[in-house]
C-alpha positions, 0 to 999 in steps of 0.5 A: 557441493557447498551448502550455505548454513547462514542467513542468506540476503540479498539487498537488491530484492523486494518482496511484498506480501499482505491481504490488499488490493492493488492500483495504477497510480493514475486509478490511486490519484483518482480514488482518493483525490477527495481524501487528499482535499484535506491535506490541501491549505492555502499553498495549492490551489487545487488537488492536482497543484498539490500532487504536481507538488509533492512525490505520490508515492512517498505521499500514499506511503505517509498516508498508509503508515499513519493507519496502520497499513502496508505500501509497496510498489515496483519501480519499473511500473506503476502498479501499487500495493497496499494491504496488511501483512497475514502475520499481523493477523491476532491469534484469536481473530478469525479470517473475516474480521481480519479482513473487515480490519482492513477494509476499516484501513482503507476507508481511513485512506479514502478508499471507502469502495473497498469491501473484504471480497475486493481483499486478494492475497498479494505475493509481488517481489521484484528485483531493485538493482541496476 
């Protein structure tokens, strides 16, 4: 028997794992429309021209890293994740203001519904390849 004594990678693979809470694209696009108003100028008519414009995803992934938030999604569906990692947790903060700390995120993005008991620990990997 051989044994691997090294890292071990492996670049087709995805794993995403944080306190969130997950959308279908479509239920994201409707959440957080009224956020988006504001990024909209003159170019665009409307919220819908400017996400007919530009790729969503790549849009809510701007977005989340601006505040401080975590943003994955599996290619083969469109379920997407956003949340913060637990190991981004402070050594002195408890369970619960960890949480409140996120819920403050997802106001920033316009999810203002969302409180910490809507907060699930999400562990999704997927593989990537062809």
């Amino acid at each position: 028997m051989k044994i691997k004594r090294g890292f071990v990678t492996n670049s087709s693979s995805t794993s995403f794992v944080a306190w969130g809470v997950s959308y279908s694209e479509s239920e994201l696009k409707n959440l957080i429309s009224g956020f988006l108003y504001e990024k909209v100028n003159d170019e665009y008519e409307n919220v819908q021209n400017y996400l007919e414009s530009t790729e969503f995803t790549d849009e809510v992934y701007d977005l989340c890293n601006k505040i401080d938030l975590n943003f994955s999604h599996n290619y083969d569906s469109d379920i997407l994740y956003i949340g913060v990692s637990p190991f981004n947790m402070k050594d002195e903060q408890t369970l619960e203001d960890f949480l409140e700390d996120i819920v403050e995120k997802f106001k920033k993005l316009g999810l203002k519904d969302v409180e910490s008991d809507d907060l699930k620990q999400i562990e999704e990997s997927w593989y990537d390849g062809n």
